[in-house]
N, C-alpha and C positions, 0 to 999 in steps of 0.2 A: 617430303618427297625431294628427289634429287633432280637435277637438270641433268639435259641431255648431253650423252658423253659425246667429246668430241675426239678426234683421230686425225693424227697428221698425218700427212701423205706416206712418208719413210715407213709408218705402222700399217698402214694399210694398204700398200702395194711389200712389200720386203723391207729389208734392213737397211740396203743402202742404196745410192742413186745409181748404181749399175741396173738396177733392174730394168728390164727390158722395155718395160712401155715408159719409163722417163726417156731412156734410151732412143727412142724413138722421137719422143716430142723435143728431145735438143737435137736430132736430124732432120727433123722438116724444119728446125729454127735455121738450122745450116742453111740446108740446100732447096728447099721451097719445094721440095719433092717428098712423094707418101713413097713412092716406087723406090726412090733413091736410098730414104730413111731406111725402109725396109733390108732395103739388100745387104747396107751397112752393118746393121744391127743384128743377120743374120738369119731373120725371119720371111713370114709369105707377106705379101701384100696384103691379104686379109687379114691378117695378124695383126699388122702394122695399124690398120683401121681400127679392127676390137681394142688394140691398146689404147689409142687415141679416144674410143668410145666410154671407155672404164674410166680415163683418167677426164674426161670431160663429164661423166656422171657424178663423179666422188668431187670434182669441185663445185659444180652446177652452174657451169659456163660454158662455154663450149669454147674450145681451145684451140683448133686448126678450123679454117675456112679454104673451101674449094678458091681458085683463081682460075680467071678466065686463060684458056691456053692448054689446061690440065695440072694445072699448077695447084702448091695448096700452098697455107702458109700460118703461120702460127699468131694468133691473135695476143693482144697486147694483155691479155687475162694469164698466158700459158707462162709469160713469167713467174709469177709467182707462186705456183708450186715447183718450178726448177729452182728457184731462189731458196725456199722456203726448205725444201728436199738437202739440197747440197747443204746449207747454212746449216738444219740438222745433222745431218750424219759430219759436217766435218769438227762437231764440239765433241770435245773430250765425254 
């Protein structure tokens, strides 16, 4: 019997870190904003949340935290699938 297969992020979201819910999670890393991220990146606000929802389920951390004010902000976990994503797709 085999062990269980594992999937980096780049495989399991698209090809490269353009995809839209990374996209997202390096714009609340920016600007501490879901609303903000969103607009950037093109999408609804809701949008921007499911991203954030997907990419916090596939790591199984959870990656943005509300901030008092209506702030969010990206927790010290969200690094490492933007680290891990980029470092992928930028090897040959």
């Amino acid at each position: 019997m085999t062990g269980p297969v594992r999937t980096h992020f780049s495989e399991a979201l698209g090809h490269t870190p353009s995809d839209k819910r990374l996209e997202v999670l390096r714009r609340v890393a920016e600007t501490g904003s879901i609303s903000l991220a969103a607009r950037d990146a093109g999408i609804s606000h809701k949008a921007a949340w499911q991203a954030i929802d997907t990419l916090s389920n596939l790591s199984g951390q959870t990656l943005v935290e509300r901030t008092v004010g209506g702030g969010a902000r990206t927790t010290p976990k969200a690094l490492q699938p933007l680290a891990r994503c980029c470092v992928e797709s930028s090897s040959p």
